[in-house]
N, C-alpha and C positions, 0 to 999 in steps of 0.2 A: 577258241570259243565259237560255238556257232550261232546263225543268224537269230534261233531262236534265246538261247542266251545272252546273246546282248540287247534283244528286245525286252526279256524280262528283269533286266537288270536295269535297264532305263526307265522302264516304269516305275519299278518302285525305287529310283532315285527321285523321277521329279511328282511322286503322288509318296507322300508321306502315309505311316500304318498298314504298309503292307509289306510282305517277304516276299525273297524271291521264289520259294518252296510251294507258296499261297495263289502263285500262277502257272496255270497249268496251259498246254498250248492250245486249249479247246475254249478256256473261258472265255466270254463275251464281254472283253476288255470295257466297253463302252457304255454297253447293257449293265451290267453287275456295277459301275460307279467303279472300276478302276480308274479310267481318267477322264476330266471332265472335258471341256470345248476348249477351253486354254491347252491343257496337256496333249490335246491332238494335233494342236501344230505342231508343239514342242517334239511331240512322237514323225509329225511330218521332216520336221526339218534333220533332226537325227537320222531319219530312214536315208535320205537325201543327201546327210554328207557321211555317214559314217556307212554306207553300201553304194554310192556312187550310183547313184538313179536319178529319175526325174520323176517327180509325184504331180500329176496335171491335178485342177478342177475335178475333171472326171473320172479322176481314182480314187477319190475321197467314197467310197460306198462300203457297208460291210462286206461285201465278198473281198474287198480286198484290204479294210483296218478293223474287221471286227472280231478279229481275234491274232494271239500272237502265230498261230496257224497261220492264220490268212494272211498277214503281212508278211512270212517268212514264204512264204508262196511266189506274192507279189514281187518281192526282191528277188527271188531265183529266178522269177519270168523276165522279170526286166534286164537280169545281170545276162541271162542268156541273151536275149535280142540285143542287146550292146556287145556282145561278145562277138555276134555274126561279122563277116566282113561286109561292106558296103559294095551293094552289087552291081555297080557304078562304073 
């Protein structure tokens, strides 16, 4: 399953009356009332444990939660930089 399918599969488990078919990766999850200010931690903290990232303060912005796009983004950017070796 890819990154974008488990995000839209998590949305509409924890935001009841919507399909998974009804979310496309361009929608503006937050904007259109897919999920409200409760459901964005809840989408934080799944990004968090189920891709093995770390979501600061200052990634909460729509370039990088305002659509299932842009978080499937954000988790590839991030899985890369944790990929790298520590150049230490």
């Amino acid at each position: 399953m890819s990154i974008e399918d488990k995000l839209r599969s998590f949305v509409v488990e924890i935001q009841e009356g919507w399909e998974v078919g009804e979310i496309t990766d361009d929608v503006a999850i937050i904007e259109e009332g897919l999920i409200d200010s409760l459901a964005i931690l809840q989408l934080v903290t799944f990004v968090e444990t189920e891709f093995a990232v770390v979501v600061s303060d200052d990634d909460l912005v729509a370039e990088n939660f305002g659509s299932v796009a842009a978080i499937a983004a954000f988790v590839r950017s991030r899985q890369a930089v944790g990929a790298r070796p520590d150049p230490s």
